[in-house]
C-alpha positions, 0 to 999 in steps of 0.5 A: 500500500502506498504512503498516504500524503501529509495534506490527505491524512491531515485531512482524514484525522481532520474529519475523524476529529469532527466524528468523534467530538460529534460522538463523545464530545471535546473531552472525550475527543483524545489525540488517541481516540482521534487517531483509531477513528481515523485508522492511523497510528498515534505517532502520524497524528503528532506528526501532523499536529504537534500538539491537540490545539493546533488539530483543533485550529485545523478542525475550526478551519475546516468548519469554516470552510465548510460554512463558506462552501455551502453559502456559495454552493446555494448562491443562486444569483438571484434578487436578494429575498430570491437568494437568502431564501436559497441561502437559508434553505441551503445551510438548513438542508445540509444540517439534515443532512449532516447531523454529526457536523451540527454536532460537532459544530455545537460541541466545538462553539462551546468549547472555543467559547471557554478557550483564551483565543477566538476560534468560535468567533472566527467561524461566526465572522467568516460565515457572515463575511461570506453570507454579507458578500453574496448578500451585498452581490444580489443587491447590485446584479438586480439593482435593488437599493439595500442599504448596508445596515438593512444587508447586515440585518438580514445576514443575522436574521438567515444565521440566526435561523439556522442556527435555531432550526440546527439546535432544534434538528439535534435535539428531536431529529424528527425528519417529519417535523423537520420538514414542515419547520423548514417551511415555518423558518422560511416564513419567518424569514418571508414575513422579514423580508417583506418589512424591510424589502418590500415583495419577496419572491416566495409566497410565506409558508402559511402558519397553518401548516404546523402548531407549535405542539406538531412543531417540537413533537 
């Protein structure tokens, strides 16, 4: 069998490190336990990684980068309500479909949260960079006068209901209800949009669609 190359096998105890924190949390997510998730002898993944914190800064990384691909993935060049809806849509359907990430993602914000540098912030400032910017770029294609305070408004609003749409996934992951919280979340953000930019391009998801009860079942 061939020698693996440093960039690939850096990126395998990468993902493995995502797994395992996904499963057993930051404090159960040893250099070891890392390594046997990632079929690799301990003595490559210190060679890797000199120490456990630059993995994670690797593993903050690659969540960032992660973030950045599925923004730009469901940019749809469209007007800007066209496209944060497809935005919005994008980030909560790859949570679905990816649950030990949001996984992960939670158990790593926490942790960076407690930590002396500013790992979680990173991750949060550059996936608003990168929402901002198609945001910004959806605006001036279609000719539509969006102030920068409305931009970033709206940038924290698709985070922000995301975010809650993740938490809500992780603790009941009920793909029926996940479902018919999509169309609510949208909703909400169409109720939004339709205050401050005026029509959006989507009909609101109709509040009638799911009781709060069949929400959280």
């Amino acid at each position: 069998m061939g020698r693996i190359p440093a960039a690939e096998r850096r990126a395998e105890l990468v993902a493995a490190a995502v797994r395992v924190i996904a499963a057993e949390g930051v404090d159960g997510a040893t250099t070891r336990r890392i390594a046997q998730e990632a079929n690799a002898p301990l003595a490559t993944l210190h060679y890797c990684f000199a120490a456990k914190e630059v993995l994670f800064a690797a593993v903050f990384e690659h969540v960032a980068g992660q973030y950045r691909e599925v923004l730009t993935r469901n940019d749809v060049h469209g007007d800007v309500a066209t496209t944060a809806r497809a935005l919005l849509r994008g980030v909560i359907e790859w949570y679905l479909a990816n649950p030990d990430f949001g996984a992960a993602i939670v158990e790593l914000i926490s942790w960076g949260q407690r930590q002396e540098g500013q790992q979680a912030e990173m991750v949060y400032n550059e996936a608003s960079a990168t929402l901002r910017a198609i945001l910004e770029a959806a605006a001036t294609a279609a000719g539509q006068p969006v102030d920068p305070d409305t931009i970033d408004a709206l940038t924290y609003i698709v985070s922000t209901l995301s975010d809650g749409f993740a938490l809500n996934w992780l603790v009941f992951t009920d793909p029926t209800a996940a479902e018919r919280q999509i169309d609510l979340t949208l909703g909400v953000l169409d109720a939004w949009m339709a205050a401050h930019l005026g029509n959006t391009s989507a009909p609101a998801a109709s509040p009638s669609q799911a009781s709060p009860a069949k929400l959280v079942s």
